[in-house]
C-alpha positions as CSV (number, residue, x, y, z in Angstrom):
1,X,16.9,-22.3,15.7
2,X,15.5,-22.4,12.1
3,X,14.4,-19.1,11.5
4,X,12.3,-18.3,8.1
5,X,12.7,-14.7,6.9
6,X,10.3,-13.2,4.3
7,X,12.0,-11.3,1.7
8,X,10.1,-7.8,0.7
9,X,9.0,-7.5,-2.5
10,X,12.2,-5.5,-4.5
11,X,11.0,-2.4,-6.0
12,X,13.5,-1.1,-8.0
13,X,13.4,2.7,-9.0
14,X,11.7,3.6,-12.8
15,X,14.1,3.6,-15.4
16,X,14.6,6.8,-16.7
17,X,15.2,7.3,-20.6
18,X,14.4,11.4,-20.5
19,X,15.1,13.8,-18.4
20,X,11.9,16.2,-17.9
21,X,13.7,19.6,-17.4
22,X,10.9,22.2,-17.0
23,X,7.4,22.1,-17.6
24,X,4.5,25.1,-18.7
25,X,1.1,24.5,-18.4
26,X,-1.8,26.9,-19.8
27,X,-5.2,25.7,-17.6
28,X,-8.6,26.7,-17.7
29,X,-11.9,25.0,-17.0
30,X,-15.2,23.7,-18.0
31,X,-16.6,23.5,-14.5
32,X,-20.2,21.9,-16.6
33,X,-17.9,19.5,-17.7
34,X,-16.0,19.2,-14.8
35,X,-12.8,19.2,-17.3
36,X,-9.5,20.9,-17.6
37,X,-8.6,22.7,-20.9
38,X,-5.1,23.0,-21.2
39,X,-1.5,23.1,-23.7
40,X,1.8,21.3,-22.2
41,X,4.8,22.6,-22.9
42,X,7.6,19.8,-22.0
43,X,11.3,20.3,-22.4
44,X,13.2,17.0,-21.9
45,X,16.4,15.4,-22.6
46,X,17.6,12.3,-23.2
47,X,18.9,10.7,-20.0
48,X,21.9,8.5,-21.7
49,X,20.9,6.6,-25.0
50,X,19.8,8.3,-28.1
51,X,16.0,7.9,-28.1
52,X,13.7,8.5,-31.2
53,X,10.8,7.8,-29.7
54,X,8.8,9.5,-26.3
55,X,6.5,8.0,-23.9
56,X,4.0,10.5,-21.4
57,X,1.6,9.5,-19.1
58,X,-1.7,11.0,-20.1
59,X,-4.8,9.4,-18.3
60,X,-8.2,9.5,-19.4
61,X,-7.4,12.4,-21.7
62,X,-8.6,13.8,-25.5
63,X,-5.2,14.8,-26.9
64,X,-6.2,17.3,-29.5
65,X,-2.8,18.3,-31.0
66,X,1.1,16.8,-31.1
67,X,4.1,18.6,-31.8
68,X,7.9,19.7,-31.2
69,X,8.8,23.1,-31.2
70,X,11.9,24.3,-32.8
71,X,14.3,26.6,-32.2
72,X,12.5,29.5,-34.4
73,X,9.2,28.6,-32.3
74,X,7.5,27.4,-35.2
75,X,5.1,24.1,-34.4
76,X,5.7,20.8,-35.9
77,X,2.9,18.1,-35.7
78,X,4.3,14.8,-34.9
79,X,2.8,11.0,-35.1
80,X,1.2,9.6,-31.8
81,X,-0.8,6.7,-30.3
82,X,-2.8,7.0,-27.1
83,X,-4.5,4.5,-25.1
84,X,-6.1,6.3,-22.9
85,X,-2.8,5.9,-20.3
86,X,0.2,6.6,-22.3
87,X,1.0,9.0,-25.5
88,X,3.6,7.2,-27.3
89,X,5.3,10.2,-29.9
90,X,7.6,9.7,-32.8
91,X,9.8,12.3,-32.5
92,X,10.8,11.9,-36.1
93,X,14.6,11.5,-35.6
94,X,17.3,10.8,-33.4
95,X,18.1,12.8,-30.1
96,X,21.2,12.4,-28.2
97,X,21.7,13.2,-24.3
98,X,23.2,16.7,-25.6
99,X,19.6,17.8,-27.3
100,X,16.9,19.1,-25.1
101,X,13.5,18.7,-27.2
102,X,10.5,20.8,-26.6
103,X,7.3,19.3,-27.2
104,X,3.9,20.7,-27.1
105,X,0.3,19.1,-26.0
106,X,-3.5,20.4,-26.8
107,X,-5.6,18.6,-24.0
108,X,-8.7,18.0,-22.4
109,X,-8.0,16.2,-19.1
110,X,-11.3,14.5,-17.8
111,X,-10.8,13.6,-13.8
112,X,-14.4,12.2,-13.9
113,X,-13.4,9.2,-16.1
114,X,-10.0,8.4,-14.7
115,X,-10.3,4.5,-13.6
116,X,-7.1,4.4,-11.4
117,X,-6.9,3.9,-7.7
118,X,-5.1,5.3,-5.1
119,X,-3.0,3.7,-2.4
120,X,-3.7,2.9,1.1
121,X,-2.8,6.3,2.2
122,X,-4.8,8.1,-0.6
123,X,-7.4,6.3,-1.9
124,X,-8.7,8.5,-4.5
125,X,-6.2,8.9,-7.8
126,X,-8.0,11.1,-10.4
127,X,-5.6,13.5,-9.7
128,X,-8.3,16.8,-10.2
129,X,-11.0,17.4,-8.0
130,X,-14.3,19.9,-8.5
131,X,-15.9,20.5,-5.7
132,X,-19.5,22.6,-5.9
133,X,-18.6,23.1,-9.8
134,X,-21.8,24.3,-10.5
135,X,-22.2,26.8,-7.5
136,X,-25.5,25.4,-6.8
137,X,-24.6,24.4,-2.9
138,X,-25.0,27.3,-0.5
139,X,-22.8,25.9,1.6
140,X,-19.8,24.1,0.1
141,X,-17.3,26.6,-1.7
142,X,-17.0,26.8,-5.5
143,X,-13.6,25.2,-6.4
144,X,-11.1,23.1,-8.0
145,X,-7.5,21.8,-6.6
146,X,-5.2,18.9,-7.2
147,X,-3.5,16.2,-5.8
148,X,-0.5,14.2,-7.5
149,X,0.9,12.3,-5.1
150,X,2.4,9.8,-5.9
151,X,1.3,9.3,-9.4
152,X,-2.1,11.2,-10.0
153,X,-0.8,14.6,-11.8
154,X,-1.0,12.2,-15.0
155,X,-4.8,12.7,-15.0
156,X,-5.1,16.3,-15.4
157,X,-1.3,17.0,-17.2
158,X,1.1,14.9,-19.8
159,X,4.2,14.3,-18.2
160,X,6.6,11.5,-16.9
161,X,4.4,10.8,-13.7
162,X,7.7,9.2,-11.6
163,X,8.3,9.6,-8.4
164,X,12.1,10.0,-9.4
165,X,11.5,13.1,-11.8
166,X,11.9,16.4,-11.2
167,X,10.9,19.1,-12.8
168,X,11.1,22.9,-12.8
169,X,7.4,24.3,-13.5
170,X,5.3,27.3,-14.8
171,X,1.6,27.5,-14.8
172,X,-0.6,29.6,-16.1
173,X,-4.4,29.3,-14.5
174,X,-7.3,31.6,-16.0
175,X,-10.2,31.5,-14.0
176,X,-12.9,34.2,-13.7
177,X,-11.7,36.9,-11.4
178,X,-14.1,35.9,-8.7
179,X,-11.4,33.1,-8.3
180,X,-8.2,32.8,-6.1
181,X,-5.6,30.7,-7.2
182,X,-2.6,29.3,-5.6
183,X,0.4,27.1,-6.7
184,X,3.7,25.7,-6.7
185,X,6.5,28.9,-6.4
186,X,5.7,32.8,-6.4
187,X,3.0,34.7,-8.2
188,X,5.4,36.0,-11.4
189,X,2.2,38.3,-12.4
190,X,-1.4,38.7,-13.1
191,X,-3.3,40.2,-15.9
192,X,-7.3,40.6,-16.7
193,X,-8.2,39.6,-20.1
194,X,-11.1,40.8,-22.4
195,X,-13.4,38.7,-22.0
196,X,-13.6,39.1,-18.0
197,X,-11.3,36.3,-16.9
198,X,-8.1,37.0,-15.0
199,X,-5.0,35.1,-15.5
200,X,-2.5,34.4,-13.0
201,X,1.0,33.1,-13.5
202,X,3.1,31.1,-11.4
203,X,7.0,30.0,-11.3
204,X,8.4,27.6,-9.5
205,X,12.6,27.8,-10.4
């Protein structure tokens, strides 16, 4: 019996050329705008080959500031493109598998003008949804949450959005205080700040 069998389409795993080692957010929001306001803090590591250059995906986003961190904290503003998908850094030198690099991002993320679509599971890939931002509907809650899976946490963050990378994370989220908030981890602490806001600040080891 001649028997034809289909061969699935190979998908081979994302090649990796940094390691993402821990990431720390700083959110807040412009529910008018329906827009996140946040910094990225990224510490990463080459995976095997030197690299001199970094690539993060960044959808629909206005990148406001680039720059690596050294080791006496001080800010150093590096060169970027961005296409409205990728930020594509020069990291001005060399790095070997034995550096870990921190690099820092100034952001607006705008969900509303992400084009990408979901998959057949999850249709929607904006990554950041508002719901009721303007408080307006008596009847629909006031919030905002997120969804990533399996490569939507590009729309509202820089990172390396891979299925295959992992990440240790810490978030801060200021909101006013009317607001609960809830991520990934444990609650590390809370504080109010002066201008009424409350922010809250969560680990995930």
């Amino acid at each position: 019996v001649d028997v034809k069998r289909e061969r699935p389409v190979y998908k081979e795993t994302e090649r990796r050329y940094f390691d993402l080692i821990h990431t720390k957010l700083d959110v807040s929001f412009k529910w008018s705008e329906k827009q996140l306001l946040g910094t990225a803090e990224l510490d990463l590591s080459p995976v095997f080959y030197k690299q001199k250059a970094l690539s993060l995906d960044a959808k629909a986003m206005d990148i406001n500031r680039v720059a690596i961190i050294d080791s006496t904290k001080e800010k150093k503003d590096l060169k970027y493109t961005y296409d409205g998908l990728e930020i594509k850094i020069t990291l001005g030198k060399e790095f070997t598998r034995n550096d870990t690099i921190k690099i820092f991002i100034d952001y607006v993320a705008n969900p509303e003008k992400v084009e990408q679509t979901g998959s057949e599971a999850i249709h929607s890939a904006k990554g950041l949804y508002f719901i009721n931002a303007d408080g307006s509907h008596p009847e629909k809650p006031q919030q905002v949450w997120t969804q990533g899976e399996t490569e939507a946490s590009s729309c509202w963050f820089p990172t390396i959005d891979i299925p295959n990378e992992k990440t240790t994370q810490e978030i801060r989220i200021t909101v006013q205080d009317k607001f609960n908030t809830l991520s990934n981890g444990y609650l590390a602490y809370s504080m109010m700040n002066a201008d009424g806001t409350r922010s809250d600040v969560w680990k995930q080891d």
